[in-house]
N, C-alpha and C positions, 0 to 999 in steps of 0.2 A: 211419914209425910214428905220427905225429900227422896224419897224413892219415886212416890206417887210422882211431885212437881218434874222430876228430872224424867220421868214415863214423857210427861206429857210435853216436855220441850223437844225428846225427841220423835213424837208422835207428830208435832206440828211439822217441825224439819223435814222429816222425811214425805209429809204431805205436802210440804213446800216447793220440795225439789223435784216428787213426783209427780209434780203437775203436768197436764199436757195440753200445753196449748191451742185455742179454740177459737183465730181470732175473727174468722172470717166466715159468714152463713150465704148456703146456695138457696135459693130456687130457681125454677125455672118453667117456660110455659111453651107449649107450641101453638102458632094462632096460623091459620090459612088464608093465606092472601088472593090466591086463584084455583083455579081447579088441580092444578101442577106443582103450584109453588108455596112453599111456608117458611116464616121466622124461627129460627130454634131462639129461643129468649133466654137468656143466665143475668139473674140480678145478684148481685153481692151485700150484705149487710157487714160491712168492718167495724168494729170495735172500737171504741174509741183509741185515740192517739196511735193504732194501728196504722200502715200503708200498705197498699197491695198493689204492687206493681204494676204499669201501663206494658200491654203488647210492643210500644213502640219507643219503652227507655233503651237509652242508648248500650250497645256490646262496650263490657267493660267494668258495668256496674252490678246494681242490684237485678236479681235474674228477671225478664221480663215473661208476662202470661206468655202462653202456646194453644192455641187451641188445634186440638189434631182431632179432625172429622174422620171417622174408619169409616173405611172402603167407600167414599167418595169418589168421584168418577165412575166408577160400575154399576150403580142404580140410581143415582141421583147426582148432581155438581153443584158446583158451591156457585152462587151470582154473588161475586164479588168477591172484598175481603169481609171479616169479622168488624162491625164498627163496633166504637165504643164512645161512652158519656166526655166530654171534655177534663182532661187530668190537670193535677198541678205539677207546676216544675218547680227542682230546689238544685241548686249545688251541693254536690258530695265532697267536701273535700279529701275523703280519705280515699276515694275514687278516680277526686279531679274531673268529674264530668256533673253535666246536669241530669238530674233522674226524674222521669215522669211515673206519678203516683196518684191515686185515688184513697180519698179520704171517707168515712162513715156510708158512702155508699157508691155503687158500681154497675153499670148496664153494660151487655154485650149482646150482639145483635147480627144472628149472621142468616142472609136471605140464601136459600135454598129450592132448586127446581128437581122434580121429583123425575127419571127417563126411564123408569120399571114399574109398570102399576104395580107390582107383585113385594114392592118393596112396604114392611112394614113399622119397621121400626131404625133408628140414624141412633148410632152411641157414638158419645163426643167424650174428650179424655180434655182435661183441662190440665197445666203444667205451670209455676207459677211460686212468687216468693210473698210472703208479710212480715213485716218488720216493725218490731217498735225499739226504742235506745235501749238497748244491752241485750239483744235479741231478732235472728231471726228463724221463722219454720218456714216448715215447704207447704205448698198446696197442689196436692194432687188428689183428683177427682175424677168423677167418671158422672157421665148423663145417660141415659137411657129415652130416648123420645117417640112415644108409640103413636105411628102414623094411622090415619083410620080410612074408610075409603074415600075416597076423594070424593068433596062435595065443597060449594059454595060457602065462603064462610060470611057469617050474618049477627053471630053474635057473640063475643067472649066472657066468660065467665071463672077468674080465677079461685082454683082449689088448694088452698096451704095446709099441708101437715106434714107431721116428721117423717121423715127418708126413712126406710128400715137400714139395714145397717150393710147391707149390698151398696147401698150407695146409689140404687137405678129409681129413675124416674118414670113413675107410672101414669099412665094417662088416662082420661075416660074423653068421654064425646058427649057434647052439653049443647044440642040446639045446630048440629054440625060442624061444632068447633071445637078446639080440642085444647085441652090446657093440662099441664102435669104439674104436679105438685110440686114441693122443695125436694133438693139433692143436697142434703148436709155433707159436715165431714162426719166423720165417726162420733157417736153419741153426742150430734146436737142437733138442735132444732130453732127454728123461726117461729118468732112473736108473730099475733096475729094483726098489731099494726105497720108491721114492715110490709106486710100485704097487699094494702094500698096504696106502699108508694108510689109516686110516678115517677122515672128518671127521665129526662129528655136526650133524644139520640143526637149526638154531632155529627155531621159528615167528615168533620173535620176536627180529628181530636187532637186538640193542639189548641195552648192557647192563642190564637189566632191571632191579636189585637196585638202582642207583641212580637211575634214571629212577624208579623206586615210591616210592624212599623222597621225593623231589622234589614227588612228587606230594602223598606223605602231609603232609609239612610245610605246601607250600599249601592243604590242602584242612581241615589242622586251623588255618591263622592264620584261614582262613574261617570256620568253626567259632566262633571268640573274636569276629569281626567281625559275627557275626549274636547271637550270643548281647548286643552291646550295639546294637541297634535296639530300636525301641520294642515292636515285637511279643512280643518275648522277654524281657527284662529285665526289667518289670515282673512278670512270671510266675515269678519267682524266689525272693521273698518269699512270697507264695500257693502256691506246689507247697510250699515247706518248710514254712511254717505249717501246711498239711496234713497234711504227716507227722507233724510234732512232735505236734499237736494229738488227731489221730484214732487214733491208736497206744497202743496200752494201757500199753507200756513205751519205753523210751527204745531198747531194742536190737530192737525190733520195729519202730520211726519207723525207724533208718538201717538194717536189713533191706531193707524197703520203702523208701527213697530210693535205694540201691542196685540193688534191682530195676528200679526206674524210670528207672536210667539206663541199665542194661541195656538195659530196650525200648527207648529210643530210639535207641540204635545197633543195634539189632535192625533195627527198620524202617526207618532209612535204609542199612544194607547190603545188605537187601533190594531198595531202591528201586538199588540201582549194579548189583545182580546179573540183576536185570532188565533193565538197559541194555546189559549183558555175554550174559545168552542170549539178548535177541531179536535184536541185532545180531550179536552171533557176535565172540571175541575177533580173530580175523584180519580180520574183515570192517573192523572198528572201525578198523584201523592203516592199511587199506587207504583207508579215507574221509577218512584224514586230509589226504591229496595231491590230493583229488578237489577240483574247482572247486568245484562248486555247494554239497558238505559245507560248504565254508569261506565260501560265503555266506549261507548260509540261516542258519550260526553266526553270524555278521555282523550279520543282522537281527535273531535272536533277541537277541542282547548287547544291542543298540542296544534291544531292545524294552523286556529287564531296564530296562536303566539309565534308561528314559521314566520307569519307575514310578517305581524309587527317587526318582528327582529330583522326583516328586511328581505328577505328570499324571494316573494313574488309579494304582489297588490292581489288583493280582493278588490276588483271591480264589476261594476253592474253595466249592461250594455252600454254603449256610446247613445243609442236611438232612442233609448228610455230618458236620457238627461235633454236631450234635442226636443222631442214630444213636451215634453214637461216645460223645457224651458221657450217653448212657443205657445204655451196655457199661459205664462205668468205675466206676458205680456198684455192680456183682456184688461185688466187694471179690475176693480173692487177687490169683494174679498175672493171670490174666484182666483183673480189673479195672484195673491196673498198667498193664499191658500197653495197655490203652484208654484210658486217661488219657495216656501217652504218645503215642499218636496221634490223639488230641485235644489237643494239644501241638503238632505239625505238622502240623496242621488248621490250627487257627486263627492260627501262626505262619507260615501260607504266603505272604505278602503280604510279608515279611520275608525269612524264608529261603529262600523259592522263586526268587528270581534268584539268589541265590548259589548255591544247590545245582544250578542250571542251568550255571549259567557254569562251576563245578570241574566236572559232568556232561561239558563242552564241551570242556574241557580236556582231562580224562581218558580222552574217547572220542581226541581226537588222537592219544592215547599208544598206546592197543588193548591188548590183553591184560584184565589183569586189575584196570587201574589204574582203572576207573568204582566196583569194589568196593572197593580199597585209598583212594580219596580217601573214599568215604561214612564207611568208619571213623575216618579222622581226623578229617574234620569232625563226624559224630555224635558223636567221642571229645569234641572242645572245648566241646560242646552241653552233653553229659550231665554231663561232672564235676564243674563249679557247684552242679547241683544235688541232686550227690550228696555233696559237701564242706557244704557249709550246712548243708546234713541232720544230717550228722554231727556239723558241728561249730557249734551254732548261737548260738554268742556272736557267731561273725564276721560276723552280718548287722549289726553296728552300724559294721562298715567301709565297708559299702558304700555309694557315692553314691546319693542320689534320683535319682528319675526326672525328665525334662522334658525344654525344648528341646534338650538335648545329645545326646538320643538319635539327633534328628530330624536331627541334623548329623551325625552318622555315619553314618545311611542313607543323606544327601543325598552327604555324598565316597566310599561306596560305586559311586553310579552316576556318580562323574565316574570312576572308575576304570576300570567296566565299557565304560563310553564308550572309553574311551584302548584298553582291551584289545579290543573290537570291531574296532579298523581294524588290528590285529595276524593279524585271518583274511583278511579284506578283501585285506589286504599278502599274503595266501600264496595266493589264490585268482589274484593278477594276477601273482604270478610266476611259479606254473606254469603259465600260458597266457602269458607275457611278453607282455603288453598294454602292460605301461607305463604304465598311465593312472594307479599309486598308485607314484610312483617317491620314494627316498627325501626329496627335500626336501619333497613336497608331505606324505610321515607326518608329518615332523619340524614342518611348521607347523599341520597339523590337532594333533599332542600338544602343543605350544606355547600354542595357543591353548585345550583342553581342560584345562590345569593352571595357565593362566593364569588362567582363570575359574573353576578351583577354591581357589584362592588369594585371588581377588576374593570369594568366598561368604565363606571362611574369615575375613577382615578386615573382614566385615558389609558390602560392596560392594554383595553383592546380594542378593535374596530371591528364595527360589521357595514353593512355594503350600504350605505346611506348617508355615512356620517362625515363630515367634514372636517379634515384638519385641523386639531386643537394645538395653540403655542403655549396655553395656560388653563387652569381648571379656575371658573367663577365660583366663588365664594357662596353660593348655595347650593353647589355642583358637589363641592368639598364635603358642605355639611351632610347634605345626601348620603355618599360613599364612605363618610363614615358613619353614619348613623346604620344605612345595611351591613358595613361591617361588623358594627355591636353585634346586632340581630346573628350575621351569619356565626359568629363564635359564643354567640349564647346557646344555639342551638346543640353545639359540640359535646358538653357535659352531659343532654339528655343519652347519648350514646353509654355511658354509665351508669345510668339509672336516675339521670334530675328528672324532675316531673313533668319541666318547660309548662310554667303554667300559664305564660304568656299563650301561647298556642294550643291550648288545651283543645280537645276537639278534633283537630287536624290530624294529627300523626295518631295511627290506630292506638290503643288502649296498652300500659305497661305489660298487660298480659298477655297481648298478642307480639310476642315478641321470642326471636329465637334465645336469648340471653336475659327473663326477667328481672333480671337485677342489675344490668348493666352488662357493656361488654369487658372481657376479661374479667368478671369475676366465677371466680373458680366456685368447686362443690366445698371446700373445705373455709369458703364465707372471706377470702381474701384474694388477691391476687399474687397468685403463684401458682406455684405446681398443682396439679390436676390430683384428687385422692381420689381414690379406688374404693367405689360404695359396695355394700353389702350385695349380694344377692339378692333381685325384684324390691332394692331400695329406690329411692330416688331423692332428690336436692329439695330439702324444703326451706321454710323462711330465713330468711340470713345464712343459711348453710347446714342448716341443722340437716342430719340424714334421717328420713320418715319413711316408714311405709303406708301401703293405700290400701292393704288389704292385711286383715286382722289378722285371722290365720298365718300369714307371711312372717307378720310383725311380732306376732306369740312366740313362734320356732325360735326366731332369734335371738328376743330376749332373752330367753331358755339358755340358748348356747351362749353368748356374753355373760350371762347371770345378773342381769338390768330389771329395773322396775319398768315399767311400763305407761307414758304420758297419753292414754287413750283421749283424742280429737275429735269429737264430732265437729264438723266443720263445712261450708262450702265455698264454691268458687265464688256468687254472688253474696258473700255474708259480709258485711258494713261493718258488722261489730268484731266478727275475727279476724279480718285485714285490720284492726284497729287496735286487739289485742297483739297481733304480730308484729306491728309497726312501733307500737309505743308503749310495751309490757315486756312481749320477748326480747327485742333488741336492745335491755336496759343491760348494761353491764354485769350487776347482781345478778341476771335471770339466764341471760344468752350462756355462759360458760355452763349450767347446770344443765338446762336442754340438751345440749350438746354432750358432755361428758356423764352424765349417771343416768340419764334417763332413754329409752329406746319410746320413739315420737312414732304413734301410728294416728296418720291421719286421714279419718273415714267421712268424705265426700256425698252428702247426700241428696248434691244434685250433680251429682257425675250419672250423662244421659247415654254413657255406654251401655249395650244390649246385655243384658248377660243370656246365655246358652240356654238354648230353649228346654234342657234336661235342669234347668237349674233354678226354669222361675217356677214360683209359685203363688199361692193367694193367701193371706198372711193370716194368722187365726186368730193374731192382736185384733187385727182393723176388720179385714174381710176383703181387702184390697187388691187387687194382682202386684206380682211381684215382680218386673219387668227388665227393668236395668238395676246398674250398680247403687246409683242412689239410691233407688226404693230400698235395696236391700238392707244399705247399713240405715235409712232412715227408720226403717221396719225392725231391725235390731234395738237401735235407740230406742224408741217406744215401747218394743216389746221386755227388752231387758231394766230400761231404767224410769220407766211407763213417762216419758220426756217426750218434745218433738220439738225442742229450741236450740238453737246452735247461736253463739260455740260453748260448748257442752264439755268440759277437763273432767276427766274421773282416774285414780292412780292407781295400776294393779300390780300384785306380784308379776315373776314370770310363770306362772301358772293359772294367770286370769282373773285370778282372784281380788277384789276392792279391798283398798289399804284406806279410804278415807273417804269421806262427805265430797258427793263432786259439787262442781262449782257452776256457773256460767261464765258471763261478761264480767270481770274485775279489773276493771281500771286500776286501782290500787294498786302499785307495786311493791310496797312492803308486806301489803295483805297477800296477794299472789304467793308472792315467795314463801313467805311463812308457811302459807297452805301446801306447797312442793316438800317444802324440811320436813314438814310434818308428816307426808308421804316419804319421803326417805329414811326419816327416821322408823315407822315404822315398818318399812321394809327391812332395815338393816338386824330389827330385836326377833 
């Protein structure tokens, strides 16, 4: 009887461990919109307490979808990008960044124009992570979408049944319209009430309603930060004395100062809405990924911030302030209305980089956010001096004018400076150049607010500023407070996380030194050790390889057991084992000294040699880069597909023990490694 009970506990285990995860279900439809052009449609059905990654979470974290259209452009182009349904966002903190994810269900939608009538059929490669706590797998799929001949589309009619095990999506033609079936992943299939769901398409996938308001709030501190340079502040006192003055009654002055702050967010809503139709709200989100958008932002910042700091004025013709300021003389609101834009006329020297730089921001965003920032920032412009108007005893609050203006223009541009190498940083990580990796942001902002700190303390002068005999007592607290700032930043050159600026400075990973700089391969700093052959530095120091084979020889030659890793660069939960399992004092010396670390990557999107791929006979998949490979191992060997995946071998390949996954426990970890050691050693 305890033969039989002990069968059957490890009949469940091992069914346990040879699960393969299934958390995500395809289908998908083609519908024709004109005689040329059609949708390729992929809906996703997740699992519960599943995530499946948005296309547009940020580099750094959890891996985001891909969609790779083959041989696009030669018989057909893509109109557009890929949309998708509205995702949610969360903070990772094992990340440090916020990750956009879709929950129990998912639409993608990409519009395509057909330039070969001879073209039949469009295969889409889907690339792609899902994650639940203590686990994630990869999703990698393939579409098949059989075009029919072109005709009028009039009516759709969807068809759901299981994918066979190819993975291609078959079509038929139903009334001239053409719909395919589901593209599961390997052995599954879709219910037939996922069928009729509807997802609704975003143009703008992004939760929107906080992304505006983000915006609105920077674009009105902008607003307050232009309203005290020298252009504007002085004209605070003279626009109310106006009113007060030339108004026959006192509720006629703040009539008229009201009106007048009206225009002025009049005309710069106008001036955002103009940036919104001629660029196009989609267009706008789309340039935000684009290289060169992100340089030419780069240069412009850098141009803003010359001025500010003093080097030349940005001004607008002389004749355009002349013209205008002979409108505002007609008196109503006409003439209001003109004085207002003889307002930012001649303000433009002032608030013309700033309304550049939130312009620059806000086109990043796309949508509608170039109009939602002009209002905030117009709003912080206008209501000074629409409040003075009203209420004009309170001009006896306010300070004079003078050098202190000329210092808040001046740490404006060290600002716009610091946010310039922010596009700079996103234009080299979506071409992965490397050339602005995070240490070298972190000593360019170091030495940008170091020298904004040196101004701040009367260190230095630039070409505008007046003779200080003494620093004012809010001048002080400034200089030091960017001083904080500048020498908190110092540490992340080591590897601190700076979670104050999260966001900013590319991701710990894009970095010439992941772990800090001066930390060596032997996990300390000092002297440099000399790794194995086709080894490399992995967490804390530990020396790993990345490819099995590599990793087996060596063993062999040391006479080590073997800590095989299923592992990937976007996995939540093995950055999480590595951070706060391996680095425990009981664990790190054992990695290190008795075990040889082979850690196999299954979404490493290097190519492998075309004599080397193949089509898996686990799945039925192509076999294409390096991750598919060891992915396709994992399943085929341990029938698994969840990472991070610990299995202990001799050095002859061989499994010394029950693998594991995600184990928090670090008593439990450990014991489970002894137990692998010991058994290696009997």
């Amino acid at each position: 009887m305890k033969k039989i009970l002990l069968s059957l506990v490890l009949l469940v285990t091992f069914t346990g461990n040879a699960q393969l995860s299934d958390p995500v279900k395809w289908k998908s439809k083609l519908v024709q919109k004109s005689d040329t052009e059609f949708e390729l449609i992929m809906d996703a059905t997740i699992e519960d307490n599943w995530h499946l990654y948005s296309q547009f979470t940020p580099d750094g974290g959890a891996q985001p979808l891909v969609f790779t259209f083959k041989e696009s452009g030669k018989k057909y182009k893509l109109v557009g990008k890929t949309k998708e349904g509205a995702y949610k966002k969360e903070y990772n903190e094992t990340f440090e960044i916020d990750e956009y994810f879709f929950s129990k269900k998912a639409q993608f939608v990409q519009l395509i124009k057909v330039t070969n009538p001879n073209l039949k059929e469009i295969k889409v490669a889907v690339e792609g992570q899902a994650c639940i706590e203590g686990k994630c797998v990869q999703e990698d799929d393939n579409f098949t979408f059989k075009l029919p001949e072109i005709k009028v589309a009039t009516k759709v009619e969807e068809v759901v049944e299981e994918t066979p095990k190819e993975a291609i999506v078959s079509t038929e033609t139903v009334s001239n319209n053409i719909d395919s079936p589901t593209n599961s992943i390997e052995n599954a299939s879709i219910s037939n009430e996922d069928s009729s769901t509807k997802t609704i398409i975003a143009d703008e996938p992004v939760e929107e309603e906080k992304s505006l308001w983000g915006i609105f709030i920077l674009a009105f501190l902008g607003g307050f930060a232009a309203l005290l340079t020298p252009c504007v502040f002085p004209m605070i006192p003279m626009t109310v004395s106006f009113f007060t003055k030339q108004s026959k009654t006192k509720a006629e002055g703040k009539r008229n100062a009201i009106l007048y702050g009206i225009s002025i967010i009049l005309i710069y809503v106008l001036l955002g809405s103009l940036v919104t139709g001629i660029f196009g709200a989609d267009a706008l989100n789309a340039l935000s990924t684009n290289v060169w958008f992100n340089v030419i932002f780069f240069l412009l910042l850098v141009f803003f911030a010359t001025s500010f700091l003093g080097a030349f004025e940005i001004l607008l013709p002389n004749s355009w302030a002349n013209k205008v300021d002979k409108q505002a003389d007609r008196g109503g609101f006409i003439g209001i209305l003109f004085m207002a834009l003889a307002l930012a006329i001649v303000s433009f020297s002032c608030t013309g980089p700033i309304v550049g730089t939130l312009l620059v921001e806000a086109a990043s965003k796309g949508g509608l956010a170039p109009i939602v920032g002009m209002v905030g920032f117009s709003l912080a412009l206008a209501l000074p001096f629409m409040l003075f108007a009203m209420f004009p005893g309170w001009m006896n609050s306010l300070p004079k004018s003078g050098g202190w203006l000329n210092t808040v223009k001046v740490s404006l541009g060290f600002l716009e400076l610091a946010l310039a190498f922010k596009f700079l940083s996103n234009a080299d990580l979506v071409v992965q150049g490397h050339w602005l990796e995070r240490e070298l942001f972190l000593i360019i902002w170091i030495v940008i607010f170091g020298a904004w700190a040196m101004y701040l303390f009367g260190k230095l002068m630039l070409p505008h500023d007046s003779p200080i005999s003494y620093l004012s007592v809010g001048r002080l607290y400034m200089a030091i407070l960017v001083s904080m700032f500048t020498l908190y930043l110092i540490p992340g050159l080591w590897g601190a996380p700076l979670k104050l600026i999260s966001g900013f400075p590319p991701p710990m990973t894009y970095s010439e030194s992941p772990n800090g700089v001066g930390y060596k391969n032997d996990g300390n700093l000092g002297t440099m050790v000399a790794l194995p052959e086709h080894a490399h530095k992995g967490p804390h120091g530990i020396v790993a390889f990345h490819d099995y084979e590599k990793g087996l020889a060596y063993a062999k030659e040391v006479g080590k057991p073997i800590l095989l890793d299923f592992t990937g660069y976007a996995c939540v939960n093995c950055r999480k084992m590595e951070d706060f399992v391996w680095s425990k004092p009981q664990i790190l010396p054992i990695l290190k000294d008795d075990f040889v670390l082979i850690s196999l990557y299954v979404d490493a999107k290097e190519e492998l040699p075309k004599e080397e791929q193949y089509v898996s006979k686990e799945t039925g998949k192509e076999i294409v880069s390096v991750g598919n490979k060891w992915s396709d191992y994992q399943i085929t060997r341990y029938k698994n597909n969840a990472q991070p995946y610990y299995i202990i071998l001799d050095d002859n390949g061989k499994d010394l023990n029950k693998p594991v996954g995600y184990t928090p426990d670090v008593e439990e970890y450990q014991a489970w490694l002894d137990k692998g050691l010991k058994a290696f050693k009997k």
